[in-house]
Structures are given as structure tokens and as C-alpha cells.
C-alpha positions as CSV (number, residue, x, y, z in Angstrom):
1,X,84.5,-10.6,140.0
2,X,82.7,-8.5,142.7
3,X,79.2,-8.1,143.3
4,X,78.3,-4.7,140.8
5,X,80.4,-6.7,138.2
6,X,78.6,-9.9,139.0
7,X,75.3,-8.3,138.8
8,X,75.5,-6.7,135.3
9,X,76.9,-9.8,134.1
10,X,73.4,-11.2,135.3
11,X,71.4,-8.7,134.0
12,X,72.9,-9.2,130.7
13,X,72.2,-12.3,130.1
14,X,68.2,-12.2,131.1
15,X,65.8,-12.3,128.1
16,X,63.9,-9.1,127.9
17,X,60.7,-10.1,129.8
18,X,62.5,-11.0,132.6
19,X,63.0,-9.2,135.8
20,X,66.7,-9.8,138.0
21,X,64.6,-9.9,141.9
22,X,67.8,-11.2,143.8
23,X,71.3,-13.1,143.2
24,X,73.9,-13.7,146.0
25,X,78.1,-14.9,145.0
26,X,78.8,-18.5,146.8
27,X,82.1,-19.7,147.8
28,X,82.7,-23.2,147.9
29,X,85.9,-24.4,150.5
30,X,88.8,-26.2,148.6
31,X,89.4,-29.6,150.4
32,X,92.3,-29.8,153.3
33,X,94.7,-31.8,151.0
34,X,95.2,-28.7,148.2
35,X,96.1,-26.7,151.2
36,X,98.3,-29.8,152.7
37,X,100.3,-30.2,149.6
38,X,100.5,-26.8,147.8
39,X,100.0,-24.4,151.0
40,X,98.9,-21.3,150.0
41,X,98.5,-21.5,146.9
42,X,95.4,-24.2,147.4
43,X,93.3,-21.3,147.6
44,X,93.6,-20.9,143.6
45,X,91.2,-23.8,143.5
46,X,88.2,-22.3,145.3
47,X,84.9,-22.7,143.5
48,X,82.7,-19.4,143.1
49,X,79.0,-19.6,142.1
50,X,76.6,-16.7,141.1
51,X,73.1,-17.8,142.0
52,X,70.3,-15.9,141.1
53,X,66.4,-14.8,141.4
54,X,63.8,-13.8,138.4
55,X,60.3,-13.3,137.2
């Protein structure tokens, strides 16, 4: 999901009286051993999180 994606997906889920001020996309690392035993394919375990900001 990118960020204008990420955003209305935000913004749709706000009650009306709300008001979206900020929201930044985390990614969490995936630990050494996933990349140790499956290579490149550990990075299908990352962890994303949508954070966000409202009044």
C-alpha cells in the first residue's frame, strides 16, 4: 500500500467529527534468522504499520 492509498484508507475510517492532522507508514525489520534460513524471501515477513494523528 503506498502513501495516497494509505491515506484514504485513513480517512475512511474517521468518524465524521474527526479531522486526519498527520499519519506516517512504519516498517518494522524481520529478524536475521528469516533472512538466514529462507534468503530472500525473509523479506515477505516485514511488518508494516500505519500510524496516525486526529482531532
Amino acid at each position: 500500500m503506498n502513501k495516497e492509498e494509505a491515506k484514504r484508507y485513513i480517512e475512511e475510517r474517521l468518524s465524521n467529527s474527526d479531522k486526519l492532522v498527520g499519519y506516517f507508514i512504519a516498517q518494522g525489520p524481520f529478524p536475521i534468522w528469516w533472512f538466514l534460513l529462507l534468503g530472500p524471501f525473509g523479506a515477505l515477513f516485514l511488518k508494516t504499520y500505519y500510524y496516525s494523528s486526529n482531532q
